[in-house]
C-alpha positions in Angstrom: 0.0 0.0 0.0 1.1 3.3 -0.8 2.7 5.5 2.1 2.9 2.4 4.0 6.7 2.4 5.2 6.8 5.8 5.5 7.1 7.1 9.0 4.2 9.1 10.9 4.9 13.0 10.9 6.6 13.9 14.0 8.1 10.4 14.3 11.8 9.8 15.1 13.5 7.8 12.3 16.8 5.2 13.9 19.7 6.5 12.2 22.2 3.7 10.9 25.4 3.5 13.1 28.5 5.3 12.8 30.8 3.2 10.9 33.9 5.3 9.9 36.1 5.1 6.5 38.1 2.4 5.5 41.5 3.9 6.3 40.7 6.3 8.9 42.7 6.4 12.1 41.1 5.3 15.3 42.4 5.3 19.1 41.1 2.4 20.9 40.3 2.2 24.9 44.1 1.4 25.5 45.2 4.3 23.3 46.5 2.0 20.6 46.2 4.3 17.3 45.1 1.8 13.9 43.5 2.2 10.4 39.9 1.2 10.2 39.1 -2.0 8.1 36.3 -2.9 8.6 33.0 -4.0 10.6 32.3 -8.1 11.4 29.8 -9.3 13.7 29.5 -5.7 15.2 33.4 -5.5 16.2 35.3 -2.7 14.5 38.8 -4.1 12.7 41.7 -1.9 13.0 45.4 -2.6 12.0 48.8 -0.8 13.0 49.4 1.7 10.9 53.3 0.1 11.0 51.6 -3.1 10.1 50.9 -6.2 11.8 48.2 -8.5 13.3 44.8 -6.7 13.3 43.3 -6.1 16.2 39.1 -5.9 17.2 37.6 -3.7 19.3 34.0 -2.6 20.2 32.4 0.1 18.2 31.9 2.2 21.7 35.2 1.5 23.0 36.9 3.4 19.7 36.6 7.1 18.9 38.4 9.1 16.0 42.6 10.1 16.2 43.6 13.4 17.4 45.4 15.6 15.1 48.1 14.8 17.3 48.1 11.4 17.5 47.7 11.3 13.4 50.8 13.3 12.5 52.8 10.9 15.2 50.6 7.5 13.3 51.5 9.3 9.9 55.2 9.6 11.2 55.7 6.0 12.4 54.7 4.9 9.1 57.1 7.3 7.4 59.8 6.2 9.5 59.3 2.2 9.0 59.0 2.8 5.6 62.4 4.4 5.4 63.6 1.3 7.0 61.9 -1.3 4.6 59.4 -2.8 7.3 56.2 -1.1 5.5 55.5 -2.0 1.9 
């Protein structure tokens, strides 16, 4: 029927979750800084920006990097780089 999923005036609509950019640095609850990859069964999967073993973590235990703590990220990466660890 026509009109029939759409939401009575006034009503509050659920927004989807947050779920940030593939790539974008996130600090987790024990300040560890790594790229977002992806979502799986509701955990967040980040990585070391260095490289390494990727790591989950809950959605509400993860917020965005400071500008800060991007530059220093951005930096570490540089520097393994330099030294062959990073492809």
């Amino acid at each position: 029927m026509p009109g029939e999923n759409v939401p009575a005036k006034g009503a509050k609509t659920q927004e989807p979750p947050y779920v940030p950019a593939l790539g974008t640095l996130m600090v987790d609850a024990q300040e560890r800084v790594g790229e977002f990859r992806g979502e799986w069964c509701g955990l967040w999967s980040l990585r070391p920006v260095t490289g390494g073993t990727e790591w989950t973590v809950a959605p509400e235990d993860a917020r965005p990097a400071s500008a800060e703590q991007r530059l220093r990220a951005k930096t570490a990466r540089a520097n393994a780089r330099s030294r062959g660890e990073v492809l």
